[in-house]
C-alpha positions in Angstrom: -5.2 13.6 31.9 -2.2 14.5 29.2 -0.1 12.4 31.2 -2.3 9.7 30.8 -2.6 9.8 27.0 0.9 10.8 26.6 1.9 7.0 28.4 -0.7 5.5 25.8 1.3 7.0 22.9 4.6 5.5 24.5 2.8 1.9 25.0 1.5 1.7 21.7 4.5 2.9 19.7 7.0 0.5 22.2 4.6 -2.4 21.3 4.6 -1.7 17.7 8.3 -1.5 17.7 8.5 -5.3 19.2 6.4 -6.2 16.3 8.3 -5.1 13.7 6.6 -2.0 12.5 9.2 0.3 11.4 7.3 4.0 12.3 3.8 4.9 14.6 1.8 7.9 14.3 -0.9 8.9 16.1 -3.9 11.5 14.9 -7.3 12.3 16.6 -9.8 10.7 14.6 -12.6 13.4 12.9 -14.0 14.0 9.6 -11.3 14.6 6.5 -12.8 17.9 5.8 -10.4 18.3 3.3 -10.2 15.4 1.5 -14.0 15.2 0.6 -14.3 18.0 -2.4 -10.6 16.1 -3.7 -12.4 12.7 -3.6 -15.4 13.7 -4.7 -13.7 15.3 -7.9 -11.2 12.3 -8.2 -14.6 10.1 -8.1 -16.5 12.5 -10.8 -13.3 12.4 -13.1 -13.7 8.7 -13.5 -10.2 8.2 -12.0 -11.2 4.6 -10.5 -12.1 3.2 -13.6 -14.0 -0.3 -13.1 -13.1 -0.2 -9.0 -16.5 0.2 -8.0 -15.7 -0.2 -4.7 -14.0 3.0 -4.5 -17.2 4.9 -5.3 -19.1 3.4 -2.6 -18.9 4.3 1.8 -18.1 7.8 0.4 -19.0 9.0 4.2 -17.0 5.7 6.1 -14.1 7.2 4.4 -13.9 10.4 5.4 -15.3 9.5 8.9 -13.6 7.1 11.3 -16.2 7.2 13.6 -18.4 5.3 11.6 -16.2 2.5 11.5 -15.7 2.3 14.9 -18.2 3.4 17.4 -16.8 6.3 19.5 -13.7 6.6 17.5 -11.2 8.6 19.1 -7.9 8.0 17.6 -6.3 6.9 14.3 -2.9 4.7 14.8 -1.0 4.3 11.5 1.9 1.8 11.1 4.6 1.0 8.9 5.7 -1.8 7.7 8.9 -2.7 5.5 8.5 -4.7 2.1 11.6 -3.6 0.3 13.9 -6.6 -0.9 17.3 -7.7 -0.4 17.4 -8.6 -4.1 15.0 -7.4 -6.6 13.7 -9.6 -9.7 14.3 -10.6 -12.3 18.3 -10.4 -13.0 18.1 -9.5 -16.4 16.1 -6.1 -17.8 14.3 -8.1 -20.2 12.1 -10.6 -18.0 8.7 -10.2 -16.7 8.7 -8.6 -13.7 6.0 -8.4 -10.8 5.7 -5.4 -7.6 7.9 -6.2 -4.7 5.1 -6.3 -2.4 4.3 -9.4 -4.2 6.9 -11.4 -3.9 6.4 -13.3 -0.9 3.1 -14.2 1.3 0.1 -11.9 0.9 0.8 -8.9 3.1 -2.9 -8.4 4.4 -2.5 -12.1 6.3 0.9 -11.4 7.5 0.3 -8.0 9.1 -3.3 -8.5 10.2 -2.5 -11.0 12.2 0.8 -8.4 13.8 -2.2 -6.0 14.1 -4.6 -8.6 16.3 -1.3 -9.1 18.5 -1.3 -5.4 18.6 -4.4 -4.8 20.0 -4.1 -8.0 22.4 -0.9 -6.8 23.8 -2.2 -3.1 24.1 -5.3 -4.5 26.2 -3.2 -6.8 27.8 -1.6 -3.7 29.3 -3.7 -0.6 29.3 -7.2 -2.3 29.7 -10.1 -3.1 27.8 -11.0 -0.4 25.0 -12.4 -0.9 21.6 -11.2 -1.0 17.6 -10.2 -2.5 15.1 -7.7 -3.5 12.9 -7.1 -2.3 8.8 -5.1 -3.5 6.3 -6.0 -2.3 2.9 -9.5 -3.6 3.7 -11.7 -1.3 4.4 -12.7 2.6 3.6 -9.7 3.6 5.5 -7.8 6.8 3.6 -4.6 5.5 5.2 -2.5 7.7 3.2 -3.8 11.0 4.9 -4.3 9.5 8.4 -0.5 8.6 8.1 0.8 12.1 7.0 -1.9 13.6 9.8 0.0 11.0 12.4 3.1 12.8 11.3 4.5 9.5 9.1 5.3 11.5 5.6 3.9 13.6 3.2 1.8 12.4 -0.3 4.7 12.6 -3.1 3.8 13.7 -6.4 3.0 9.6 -7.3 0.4 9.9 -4.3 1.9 7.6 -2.2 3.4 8.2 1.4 6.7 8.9 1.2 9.0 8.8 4.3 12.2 10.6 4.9 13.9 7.2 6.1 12.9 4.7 4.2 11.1 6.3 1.3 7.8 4.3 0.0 8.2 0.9 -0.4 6.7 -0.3 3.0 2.7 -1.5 3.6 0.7 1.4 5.6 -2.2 -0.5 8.1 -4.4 1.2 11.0 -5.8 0.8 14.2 -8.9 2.5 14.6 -10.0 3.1 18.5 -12.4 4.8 21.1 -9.1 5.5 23.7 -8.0 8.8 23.6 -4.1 9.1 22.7 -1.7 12.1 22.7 -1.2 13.0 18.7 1.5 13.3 16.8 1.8 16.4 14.9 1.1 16.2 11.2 4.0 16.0 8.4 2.8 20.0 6.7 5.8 19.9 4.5 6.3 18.5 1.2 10.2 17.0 0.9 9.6 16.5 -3.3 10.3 20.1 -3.8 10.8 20.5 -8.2 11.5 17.2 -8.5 8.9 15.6 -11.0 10.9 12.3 -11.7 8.0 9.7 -11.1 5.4 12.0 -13.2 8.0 11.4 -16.8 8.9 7.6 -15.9 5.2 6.7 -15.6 4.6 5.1 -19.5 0.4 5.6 -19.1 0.8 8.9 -18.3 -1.2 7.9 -14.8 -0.3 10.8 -13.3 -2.0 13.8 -14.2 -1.2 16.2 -11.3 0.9 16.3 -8.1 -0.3 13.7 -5.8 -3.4 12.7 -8.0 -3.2 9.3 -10.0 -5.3 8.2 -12.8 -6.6 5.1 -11.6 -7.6 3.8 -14.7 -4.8 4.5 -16.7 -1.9 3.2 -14.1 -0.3 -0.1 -14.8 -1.4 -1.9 -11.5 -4.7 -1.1 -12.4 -4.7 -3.0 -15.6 -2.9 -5.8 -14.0 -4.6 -6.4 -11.1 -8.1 -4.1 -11.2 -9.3 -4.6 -14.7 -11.5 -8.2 -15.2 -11.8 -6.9 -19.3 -9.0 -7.0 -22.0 -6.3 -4.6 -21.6 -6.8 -2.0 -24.3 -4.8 -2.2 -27.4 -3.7 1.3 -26.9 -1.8 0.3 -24.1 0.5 -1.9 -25.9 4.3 -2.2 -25.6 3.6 0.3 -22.7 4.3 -1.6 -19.6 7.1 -2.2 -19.7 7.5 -5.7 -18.8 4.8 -5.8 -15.8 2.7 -8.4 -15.2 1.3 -8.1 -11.5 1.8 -4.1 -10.3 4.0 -2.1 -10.9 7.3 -0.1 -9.1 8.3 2.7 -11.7 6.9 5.3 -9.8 8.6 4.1 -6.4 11.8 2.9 -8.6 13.0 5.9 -9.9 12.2 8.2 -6.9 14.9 9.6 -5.4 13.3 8.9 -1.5 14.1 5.5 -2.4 17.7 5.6 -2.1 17.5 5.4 1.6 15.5 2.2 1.5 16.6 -0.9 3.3 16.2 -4.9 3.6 13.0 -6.0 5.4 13.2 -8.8 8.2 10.3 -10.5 7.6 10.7 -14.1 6.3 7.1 -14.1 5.2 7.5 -11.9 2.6 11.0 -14.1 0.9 10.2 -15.0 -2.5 9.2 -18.8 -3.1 12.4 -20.3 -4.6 11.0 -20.7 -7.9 10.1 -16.6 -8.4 13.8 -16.7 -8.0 14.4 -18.1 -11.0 11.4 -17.7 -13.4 12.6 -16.8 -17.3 9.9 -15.2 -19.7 10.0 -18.6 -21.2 8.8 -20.2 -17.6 6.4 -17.3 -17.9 4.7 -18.4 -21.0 4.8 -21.7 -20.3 3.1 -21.5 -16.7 0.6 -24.0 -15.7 -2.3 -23.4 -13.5 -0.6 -26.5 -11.4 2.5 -24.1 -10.8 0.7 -21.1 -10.5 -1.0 -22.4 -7.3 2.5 -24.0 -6.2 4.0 -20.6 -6.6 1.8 -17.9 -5.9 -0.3 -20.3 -3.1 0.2 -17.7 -0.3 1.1 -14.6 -3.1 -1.3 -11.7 -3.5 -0.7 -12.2 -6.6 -3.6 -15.0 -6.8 -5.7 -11.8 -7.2 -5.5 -11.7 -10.2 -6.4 -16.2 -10.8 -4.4 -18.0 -13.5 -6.1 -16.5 -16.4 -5.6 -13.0 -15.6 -1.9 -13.1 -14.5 -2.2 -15.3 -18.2 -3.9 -12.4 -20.2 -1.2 -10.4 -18.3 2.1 -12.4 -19.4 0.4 -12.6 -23.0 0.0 -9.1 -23.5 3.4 -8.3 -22.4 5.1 -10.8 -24.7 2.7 -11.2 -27.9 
């Protein structure tokens, strides 16, 4: 029977690799024993600020088998978003995450993921799942570093010995039974506390735990209020995300180029000024950002956003 789910591993991680997906992991899908007191007391603590959505399917994510019926196995991919060229040139323009820069990452890799699972039926045979990207109760973070993928670096994101963080994480979630991966035990950030002093909000309170509510992306994207006046001259130039965190890690020097022309900037990024920035209309907002995740945040928010960095 091994030998039968040690060819599924090598079918689904040969596939993946003709999609583009950088790594594969596999883990046996079962309850996160161990992430339920840490999410429980990151819940109590208030951490999520106004994302109410993280308070609810407590139980859907910690359990995969209430996503999908009969859930045996947890896949976790990889996917590259780091750019050739980052913007802006100069230090002092507006600046948005690199993720955002071309088209909206949960279109472009959900529909890799659906060619995924048609391919892998294609040839192993009819099985159920489904596909996640970011959109559902999925703690993709630990179902990567139980697949083997990385380890949770003090900023609580996956890093990779490769190709550090800046790469999308998405799961398929199904009832075949696959050979796992062994999980990544050891933590490769050793003293280093380099993302914890560059953070300006002071988001991150301990190793691997992040202040929802106080980190920049939050305020950004999350947060439908004002942004507090406490909070200003701290970002630091962000308007849609933010990288410090990923910039200044040191996993990060071994990150490369992506190949995806999806996620190219639109010409015009390319060449925004803070005074194109203040001057944006909603008319060039949907030009620009038409396909952007950015349109998360509508014209007036990413317009709150500019303001507050520039009054």
């Amino acid at each position: 029977m091994n030998v039968q789910k040690d060819k599924y591993a090598q079918i689904i991680k040969t596939q993946a690799k003709n999609l583009g997906f950088d790594f594969c992991g596999v883990a046996k899908a079962e309850f996160l024993k161990e992430e339920a007191p840490k999410l429980e007391d990151w819940l109590n603590k208030n951490h999520h600020g106004e994302m109410a959505y993280m308070a609810n399917h407590f139980d859907k994510r910690l359990d995969p088998t209430l996503l999908v019926e009969g859930a045996k196995t947890v896949i976790s991919l990889i996917y590259n978003y780091y750019p050739e060229k980052r913007l802006p040139d100069s230090p002092e323009n507006l600046k948005i995450a690199k993720y955002a820069y071309g088209e909206d990452y949960h279109f472009v890799i959900k529909e890799k993921l659906k060619t995924l699972l048609t391919n892998l039926r294609t040839e192993i045979g009819e099985f159920g799942g489904r596909a996640f990207v970011d959109s559902a109760p999925v703690m993709e973070r630990q179902w990567a570093q139980k697949s083997g993928l990385g380890w949770q670096g003090k900023n609580s994101l996956l890093l990779n010995r490769q190709m550090g963080s800046f790469f999308f994480l998405a799961e398929l979630i199904i009832d075949l039974e696959v050979t796992p991966d062994p999980p990544m035990i050891k933590d490769y950030c050793g003293t280093c506390t380099k993302c914890v002093d560059a953070c300006p909000t002071d988001a991150i309170v301990q190793a691997g735990v992040v202040d929802g509510s106080k980190c920049i992306s939050y305020f950004t994207i999350e947060l439908k209020d004002q942004i507090p006046n406490e909070m200003k001259g701290k970002f630091e130039n962000w308007v849609f995300g933010c990288d410090i965190c990923q910039d200044v890690c040191p996993w990060n020097s071994f990150s490369k180029p992506h190949q995806e022309a999806k996620f190219a900037p639109h010409p015009d990024l390319k060449t925004m000024g803070n005074k194109d920035w203040q001057e944006l209309t909603e008319e060039t907002f949907n030009k620009v950002f038409q396909k952007s995740a950015i349109k998360r945040t509508k014209f007036q928010g990413l317009l709150r956003n500019i303001n507050f960095n520039l009054s």
